[in-house]
C-alpha positions as CSV (number, residue, x, y, z in Angstrom):
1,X,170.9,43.5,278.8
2,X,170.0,46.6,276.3
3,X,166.8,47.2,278.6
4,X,168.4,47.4,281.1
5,X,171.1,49.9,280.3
6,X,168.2,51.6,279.0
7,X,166.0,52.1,281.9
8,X,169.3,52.8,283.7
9,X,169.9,55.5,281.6
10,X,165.9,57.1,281.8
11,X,166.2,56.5,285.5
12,X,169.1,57.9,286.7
13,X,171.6,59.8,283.7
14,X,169.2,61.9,282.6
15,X,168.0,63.4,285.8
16,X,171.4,63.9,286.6
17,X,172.2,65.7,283.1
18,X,169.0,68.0,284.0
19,X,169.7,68.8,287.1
20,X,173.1,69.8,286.1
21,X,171.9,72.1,283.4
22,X,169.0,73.3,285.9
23,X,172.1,74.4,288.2
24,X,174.1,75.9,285.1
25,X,171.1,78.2,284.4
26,X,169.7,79.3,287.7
27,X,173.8,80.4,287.8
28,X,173.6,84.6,288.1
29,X,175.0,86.2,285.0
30,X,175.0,89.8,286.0
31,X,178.1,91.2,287.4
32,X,176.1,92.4,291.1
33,X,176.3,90.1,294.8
34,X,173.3,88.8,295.2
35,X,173.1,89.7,298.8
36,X,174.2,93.4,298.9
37,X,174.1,94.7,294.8
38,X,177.9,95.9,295.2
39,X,180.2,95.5,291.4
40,X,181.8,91.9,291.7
41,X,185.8,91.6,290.7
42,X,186.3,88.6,288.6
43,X,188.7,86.3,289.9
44,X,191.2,83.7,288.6
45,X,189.7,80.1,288.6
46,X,192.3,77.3,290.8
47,X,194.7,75.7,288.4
48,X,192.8,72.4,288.3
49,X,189.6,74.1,287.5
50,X,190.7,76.9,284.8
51,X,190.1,74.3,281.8
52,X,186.5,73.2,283.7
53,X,185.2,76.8,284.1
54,X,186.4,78.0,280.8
55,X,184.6,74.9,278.6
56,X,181.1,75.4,280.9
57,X,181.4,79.4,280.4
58,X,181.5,79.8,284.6
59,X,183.4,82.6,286.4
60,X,184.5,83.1,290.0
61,X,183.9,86.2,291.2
62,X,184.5,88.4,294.8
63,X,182.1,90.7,296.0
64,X,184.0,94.6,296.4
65,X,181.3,95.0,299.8
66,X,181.5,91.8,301.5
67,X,183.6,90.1,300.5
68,X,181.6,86.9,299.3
69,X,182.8,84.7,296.7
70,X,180.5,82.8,294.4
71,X,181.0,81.1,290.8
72,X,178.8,82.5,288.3
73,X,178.0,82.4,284.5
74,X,180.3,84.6,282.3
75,X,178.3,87.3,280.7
76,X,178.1,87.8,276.9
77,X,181.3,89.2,275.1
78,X,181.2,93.0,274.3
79,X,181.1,94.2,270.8
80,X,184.1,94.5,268.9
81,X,185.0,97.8,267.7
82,X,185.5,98.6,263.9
83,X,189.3,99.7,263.1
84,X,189.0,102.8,262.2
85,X,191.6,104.0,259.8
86,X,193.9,106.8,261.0
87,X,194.4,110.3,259.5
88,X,196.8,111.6,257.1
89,X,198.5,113.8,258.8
90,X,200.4,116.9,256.7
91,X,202.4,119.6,257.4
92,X,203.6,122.3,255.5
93,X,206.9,120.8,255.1
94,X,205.5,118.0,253.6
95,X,204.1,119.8,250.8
């Protein structure tokens, strides 16, 4: 019975898990449509799928030009800035 849930697994679960990350990856990062390089607008992801997209890093977005919607990978986070501390500020008053 182990053997087969083995060769079960080689045959069929792992292509399946490769494909799936094959998909992931071929998934356009970059914030342009494919089909006419116009900015994208992100958009909010259906209820049922917010949790989903959020855990696999995925992002709908709409296309500004024409108007095509597609799901794609979320690009990397910006930088943080540094705080930067504010000035003193004083007056003659305050002197």
């Amino acid at each position: 019975m182990l053997a087969l849930g083995f060769t079960f697994f080689v045959i069929v679960v792992s292509k399946v898990i490769l494909g799936l990350v094959a998909c992931w990856m071929l998934m356009p990062r970059e914030e342009e449509c494919p089909s006419c390089d116009a900015r994208m607008l992100p958009l909010e992801a259906p209820h049922g799928r917010r949790r989903l997209y959020h855990v696999l890093h995925l992002q709908r977005r709409w296309c500004i030009e024409c108007g095509g919607v597609m799901v794609g990978r979320r690009g990397r986070a910006l930088p943080t800035r540094r705080r930067v501390q504010t000035p003193e500020v004083t007056t003659r008053s305050a002197q």
